[in-house]
C-alpha positions as CSV (number, residue, x, y, z in Angstrom):
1,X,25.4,-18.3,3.9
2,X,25.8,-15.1,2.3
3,X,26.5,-11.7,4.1
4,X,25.6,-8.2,3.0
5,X,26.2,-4.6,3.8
6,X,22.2,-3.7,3.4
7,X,19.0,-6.3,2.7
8,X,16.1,-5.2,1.4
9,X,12.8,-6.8,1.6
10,X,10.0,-5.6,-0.8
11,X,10.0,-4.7,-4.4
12,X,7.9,-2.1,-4.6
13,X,8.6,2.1,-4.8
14,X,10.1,2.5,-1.3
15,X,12.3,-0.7,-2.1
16,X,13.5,0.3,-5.4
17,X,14.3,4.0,-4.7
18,X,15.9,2.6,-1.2
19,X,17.7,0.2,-3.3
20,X,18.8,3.4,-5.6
21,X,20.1,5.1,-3.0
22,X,21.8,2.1,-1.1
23,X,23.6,1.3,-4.3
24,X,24.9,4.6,-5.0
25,X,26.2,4.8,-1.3
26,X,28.1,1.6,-2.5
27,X,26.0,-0.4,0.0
28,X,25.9,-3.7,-2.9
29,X,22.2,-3.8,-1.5
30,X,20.3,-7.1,-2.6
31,X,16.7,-6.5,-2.7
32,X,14.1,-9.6,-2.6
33,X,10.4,-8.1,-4.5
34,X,8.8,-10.6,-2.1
35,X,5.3,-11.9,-3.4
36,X,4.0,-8.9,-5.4
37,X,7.1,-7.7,-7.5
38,X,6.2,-3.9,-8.4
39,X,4.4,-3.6,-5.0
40,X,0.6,-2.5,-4.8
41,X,1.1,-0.1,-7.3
42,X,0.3,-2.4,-10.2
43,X,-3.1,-3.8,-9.2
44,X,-3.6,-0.4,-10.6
45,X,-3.9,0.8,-14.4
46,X,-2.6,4.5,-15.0
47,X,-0.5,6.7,-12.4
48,X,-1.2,10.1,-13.0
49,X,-0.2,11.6,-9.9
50,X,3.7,10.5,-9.9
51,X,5.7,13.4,-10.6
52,X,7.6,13.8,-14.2
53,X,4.8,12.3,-15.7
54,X,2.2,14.6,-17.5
55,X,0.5,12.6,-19.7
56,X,0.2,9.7,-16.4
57,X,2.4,6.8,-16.7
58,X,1.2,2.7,-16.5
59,X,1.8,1.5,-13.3
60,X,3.6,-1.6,-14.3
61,X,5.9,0.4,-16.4
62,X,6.8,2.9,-14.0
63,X,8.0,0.2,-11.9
64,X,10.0,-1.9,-14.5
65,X,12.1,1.7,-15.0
66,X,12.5,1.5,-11.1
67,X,13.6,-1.7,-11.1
68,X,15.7,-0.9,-14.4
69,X,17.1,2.2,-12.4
70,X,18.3,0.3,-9.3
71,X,19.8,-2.7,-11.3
72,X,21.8,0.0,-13.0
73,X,23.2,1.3,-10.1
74,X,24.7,-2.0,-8.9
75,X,21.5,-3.3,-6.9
76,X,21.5,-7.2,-6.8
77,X,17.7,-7.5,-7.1
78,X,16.1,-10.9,-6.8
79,X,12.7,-13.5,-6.9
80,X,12.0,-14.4,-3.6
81,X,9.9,-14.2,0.0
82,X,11.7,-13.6,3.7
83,X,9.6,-16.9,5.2
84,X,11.9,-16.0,9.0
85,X,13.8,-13.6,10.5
86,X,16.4,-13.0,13.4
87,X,17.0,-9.5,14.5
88,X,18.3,-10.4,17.7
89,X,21.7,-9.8,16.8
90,X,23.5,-8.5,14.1
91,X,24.4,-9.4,11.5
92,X,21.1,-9.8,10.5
93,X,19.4,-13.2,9.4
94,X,16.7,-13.3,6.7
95,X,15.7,-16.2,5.5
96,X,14.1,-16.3,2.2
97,X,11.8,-19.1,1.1
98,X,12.5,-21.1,4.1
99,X,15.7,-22.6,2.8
100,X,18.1,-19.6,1.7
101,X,20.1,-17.4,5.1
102,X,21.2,-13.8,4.1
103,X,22.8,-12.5,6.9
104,X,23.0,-8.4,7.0
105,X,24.4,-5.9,8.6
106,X,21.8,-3.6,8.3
107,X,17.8,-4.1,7.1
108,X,15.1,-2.1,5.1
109,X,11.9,-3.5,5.9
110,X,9.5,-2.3,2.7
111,X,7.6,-5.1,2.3
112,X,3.8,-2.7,2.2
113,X,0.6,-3.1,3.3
114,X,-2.3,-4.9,1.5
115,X,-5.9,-3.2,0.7
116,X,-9.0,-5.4,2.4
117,X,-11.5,-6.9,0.1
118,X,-14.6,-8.0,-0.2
119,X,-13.4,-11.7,-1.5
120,X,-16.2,-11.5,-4.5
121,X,-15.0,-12.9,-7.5
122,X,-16.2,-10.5,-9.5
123,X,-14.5,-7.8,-7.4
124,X,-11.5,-9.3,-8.7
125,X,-12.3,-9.2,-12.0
126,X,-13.2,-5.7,-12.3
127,X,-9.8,-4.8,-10.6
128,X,-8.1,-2.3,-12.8
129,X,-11.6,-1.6,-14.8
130,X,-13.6,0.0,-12.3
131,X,-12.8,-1.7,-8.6
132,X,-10.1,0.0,-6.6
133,X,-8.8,0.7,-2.7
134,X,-7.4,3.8,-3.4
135,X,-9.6,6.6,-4.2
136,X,-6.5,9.1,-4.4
137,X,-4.4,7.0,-6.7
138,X,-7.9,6.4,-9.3
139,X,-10.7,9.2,-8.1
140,X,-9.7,11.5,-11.8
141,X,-11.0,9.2,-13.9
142,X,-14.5,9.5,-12.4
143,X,-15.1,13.0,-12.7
144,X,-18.8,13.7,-12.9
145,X,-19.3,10.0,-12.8
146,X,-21.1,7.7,-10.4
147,X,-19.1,5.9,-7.5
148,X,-19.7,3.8,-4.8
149,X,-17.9,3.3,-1.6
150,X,-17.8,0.5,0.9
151,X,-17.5,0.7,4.5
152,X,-18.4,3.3,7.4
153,X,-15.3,4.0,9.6
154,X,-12.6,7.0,9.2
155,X,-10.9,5.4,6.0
156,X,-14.4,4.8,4.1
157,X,-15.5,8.6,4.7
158,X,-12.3,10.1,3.6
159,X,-12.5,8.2,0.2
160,X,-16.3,9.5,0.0
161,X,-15.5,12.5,0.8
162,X,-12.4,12.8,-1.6
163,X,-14.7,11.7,-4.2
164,X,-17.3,13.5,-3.8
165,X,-15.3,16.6,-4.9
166,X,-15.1,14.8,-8.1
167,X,-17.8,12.4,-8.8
168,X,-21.3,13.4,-9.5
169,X,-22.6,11.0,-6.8
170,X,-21.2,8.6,-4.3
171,X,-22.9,6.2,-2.5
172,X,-21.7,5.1,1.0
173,X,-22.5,1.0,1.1
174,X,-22.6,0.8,5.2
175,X,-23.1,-2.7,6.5
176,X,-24.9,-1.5,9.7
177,X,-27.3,1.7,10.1
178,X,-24.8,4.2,11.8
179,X,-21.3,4.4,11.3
180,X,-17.9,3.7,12.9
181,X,-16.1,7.0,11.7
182,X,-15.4,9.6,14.4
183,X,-18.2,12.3,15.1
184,X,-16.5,14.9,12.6
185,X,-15.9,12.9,9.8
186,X,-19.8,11.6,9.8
187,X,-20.7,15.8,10.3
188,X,-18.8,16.0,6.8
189,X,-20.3,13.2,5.3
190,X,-23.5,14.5,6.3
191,X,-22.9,17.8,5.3
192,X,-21.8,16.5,1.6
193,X,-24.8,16.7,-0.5
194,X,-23.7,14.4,-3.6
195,X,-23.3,11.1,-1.1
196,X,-25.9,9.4,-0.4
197,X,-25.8,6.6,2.7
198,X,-27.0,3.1,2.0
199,X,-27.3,1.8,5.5
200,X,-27.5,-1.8,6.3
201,X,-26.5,-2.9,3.0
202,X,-23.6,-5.2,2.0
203,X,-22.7,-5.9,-1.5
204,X,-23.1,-9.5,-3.3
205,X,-21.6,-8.8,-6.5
206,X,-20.1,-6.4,-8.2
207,X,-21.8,-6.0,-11.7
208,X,-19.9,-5.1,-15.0
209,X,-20.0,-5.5,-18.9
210,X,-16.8,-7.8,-19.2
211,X,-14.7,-5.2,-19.3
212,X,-15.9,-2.4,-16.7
213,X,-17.8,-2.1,-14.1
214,X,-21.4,-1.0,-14.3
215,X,-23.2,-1.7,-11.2
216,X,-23.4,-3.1,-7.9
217,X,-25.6,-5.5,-6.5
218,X,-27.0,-5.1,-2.8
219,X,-28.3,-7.0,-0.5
220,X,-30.2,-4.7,2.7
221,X,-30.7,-6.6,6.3
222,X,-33.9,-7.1,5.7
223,X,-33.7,-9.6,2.6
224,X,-34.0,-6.9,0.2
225,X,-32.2,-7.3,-3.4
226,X,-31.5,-4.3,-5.9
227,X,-28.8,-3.2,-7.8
228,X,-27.3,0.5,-8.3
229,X,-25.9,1.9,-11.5
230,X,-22.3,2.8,-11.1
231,X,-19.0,3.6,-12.9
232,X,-16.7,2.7,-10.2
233,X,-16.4,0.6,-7.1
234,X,-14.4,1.8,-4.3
235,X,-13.0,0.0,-0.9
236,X,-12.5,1.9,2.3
237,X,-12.3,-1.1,4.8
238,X,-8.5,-0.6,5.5
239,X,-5.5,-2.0,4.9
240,X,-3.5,-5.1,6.7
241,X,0.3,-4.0,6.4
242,X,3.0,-7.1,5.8
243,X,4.8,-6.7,9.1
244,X,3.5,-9.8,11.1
245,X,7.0,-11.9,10.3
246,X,8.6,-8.7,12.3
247,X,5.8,-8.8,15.0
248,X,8.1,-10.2,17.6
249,X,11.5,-7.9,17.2
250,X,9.7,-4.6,16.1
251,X,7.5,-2.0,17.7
252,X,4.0,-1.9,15.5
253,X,1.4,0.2,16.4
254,X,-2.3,-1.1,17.0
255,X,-3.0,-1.7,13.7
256,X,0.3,-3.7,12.8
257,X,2.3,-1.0,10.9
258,X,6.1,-0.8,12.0
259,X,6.6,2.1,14.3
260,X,9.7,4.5,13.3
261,X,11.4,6.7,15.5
262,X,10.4,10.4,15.0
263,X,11.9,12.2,11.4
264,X,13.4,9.2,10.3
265,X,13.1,5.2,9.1
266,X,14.6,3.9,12.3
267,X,12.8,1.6,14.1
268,X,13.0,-0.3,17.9
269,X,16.1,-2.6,16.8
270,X,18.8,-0.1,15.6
271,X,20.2,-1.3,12.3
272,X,16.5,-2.0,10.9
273,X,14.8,0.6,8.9
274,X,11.2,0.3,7.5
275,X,10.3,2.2,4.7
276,X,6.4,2.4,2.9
277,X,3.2,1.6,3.4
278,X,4.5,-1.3,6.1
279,X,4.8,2.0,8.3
280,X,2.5,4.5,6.9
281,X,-1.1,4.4,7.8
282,X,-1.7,7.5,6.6
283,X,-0.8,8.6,3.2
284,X,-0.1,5.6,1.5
285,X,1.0,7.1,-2.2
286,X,4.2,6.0,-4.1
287,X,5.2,9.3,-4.0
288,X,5.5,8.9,-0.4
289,X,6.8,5.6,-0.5
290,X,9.2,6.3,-2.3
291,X,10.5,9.4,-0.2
292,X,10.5,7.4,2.6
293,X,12.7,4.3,0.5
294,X,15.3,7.3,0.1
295,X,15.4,8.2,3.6
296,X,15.6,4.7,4.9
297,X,18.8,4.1,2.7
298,X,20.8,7.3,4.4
299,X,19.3,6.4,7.4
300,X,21.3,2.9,6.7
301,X,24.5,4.3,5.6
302,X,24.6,6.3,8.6
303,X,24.0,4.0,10.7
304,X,26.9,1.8,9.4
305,X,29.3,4.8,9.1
306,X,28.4,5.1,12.4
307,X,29.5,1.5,13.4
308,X,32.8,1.7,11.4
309,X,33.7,5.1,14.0
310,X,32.8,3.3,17.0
């Protein structure tokens, strides 16, 4: 069994930059990229919005110089899943793959949050050339284009809506014919003059020329079949955050993401921290990911400071 000063779970921009810090606190972190090494950033092409970068950066690049960056700091970072935990008592146990124990005295919990799909196969092959969760992160390269947006709560409206400043026209796909979002954000939709509401429609396929998408095809509640023209496919049905192995030590919210305590990356069992989108519902950006990976690796240091005067 092997013992550590600070575990980190999660290999994307709130990992690495906690692993940064951690290691240059001379923590020794060891940092497991769990099941998508880079994080959600890479289903992704080019980042334009990370600071430092003026010409945009690829996504999968900016995460190798993370990775590079933590690694040269001292960070032990490694392959591998946590399949259990124990936060009972510390030290920590994390067990990764279901046969190796790390046992820690104190735990970052980045392991993110996962976009919802469709499931179409062809959504997955346009991912990266036209189909995206994250209308922030890939709205610029649709200026004056033509967009389309699935789903009708809060989440789907503010990706419409965020588009629409950009776009030339967006249409709303809405499986049923009113929608979930609260009374002010429909008032905005409806109010938006470039978005255009396709009620009782869900989408079969999404249509493309091999390389991009082009179109989507629609199917209406009353048997009706048509396509629209498009030049990029949007979700906005939510996202399912990793945090169900921490379900039974952890405070989550109603939606699953790890609750922290006020300013900071604490959570309910002192010792854990949880950094990225596995506690942020709301912004969900590397940028903020990885402020939050900083402030969870202080928040760790202090913590075990703290111990050592005690």
């Amino acid at each position: 069994m092997e013992r550590t000063k600070c575990l980190i779970l999660g290999g994307g921009p709130a990992g690495f930059t906690a692993a940064i810090y951690a290691s240059r606190a001379n923590l020794s972190p060891i940092l497991y990229e769990g099941i998508q090494p880079g994080g959600q950033l890479t289903t992704t092409t080019i980042v334009e919005n990370f600071p430092g970068f003026p010409g945009g950066v690829d996504a999968n690049t900016l995460m190798e110089s993370m990775r590079a960056q933590a690694k040269s700091f001292g960070a032990d970072v490694r392959q591998g899943t946590a399949t259990a935990v124990d936060l009972g008592k510390r030290p920590f146990k994390v067990t990764i793959d279901a046969e190796t124990v790390i046992e820690a005295e104190t735990l970052i919990v980045a392991t993110g949050a996962q976009a919802n799909y469709l499931g179409l196969p062809s959504e997955e092959k346009y991912k990266g050339g036209g189909v995206s969760a994250c209308a922030t992160c890939d709205g610029f390269f649709y200026r004056k284009r033509t967009v389309a947006v699935v789903g009708g709560g809060d989440t789907a409206c503010e990706e419409a809506l965020y588009l629409a400043s950009l776009a030339k026209k967006v249409y709303m796909i809405v499986r049923r014919d009113v929608f979930r979002a609260s009374k002010a954000m429909q008032e905005k939709v409806f109010a938006t003059p470039n978005i255009e509401v396709l009620w009782n429609c869900i989408a079969q396929e999404v249509l493309g020329d091999g390389m991009a998408v082009t179109g989507a095809r629609l199917l209406r509640k009353d048997g009706t079949v048509f396509d629209i023209q498009i030049d990029g496919f949007f979700l906005g049905i939510g996202h399912t955050p990793a945090s169900a192995l921490f379900a039974p030590w952890l405070t989550l919210d109603g939606n699953g993401y790890i609750v922290t305590e006020g300013k900071s990356a604490a959570t309910s069992v002192p010792g854990v921290f949880a950094a990225g989108d596995v506690q942020d519902s709301r912004y969900r950006q590397a940028i903020t990911a990885a402020a939050s990976g900083c402030m969870a690796a202080q928040d760790a240091e202090k913590y075990l400071i703290a111990q050592q005067n005690n």
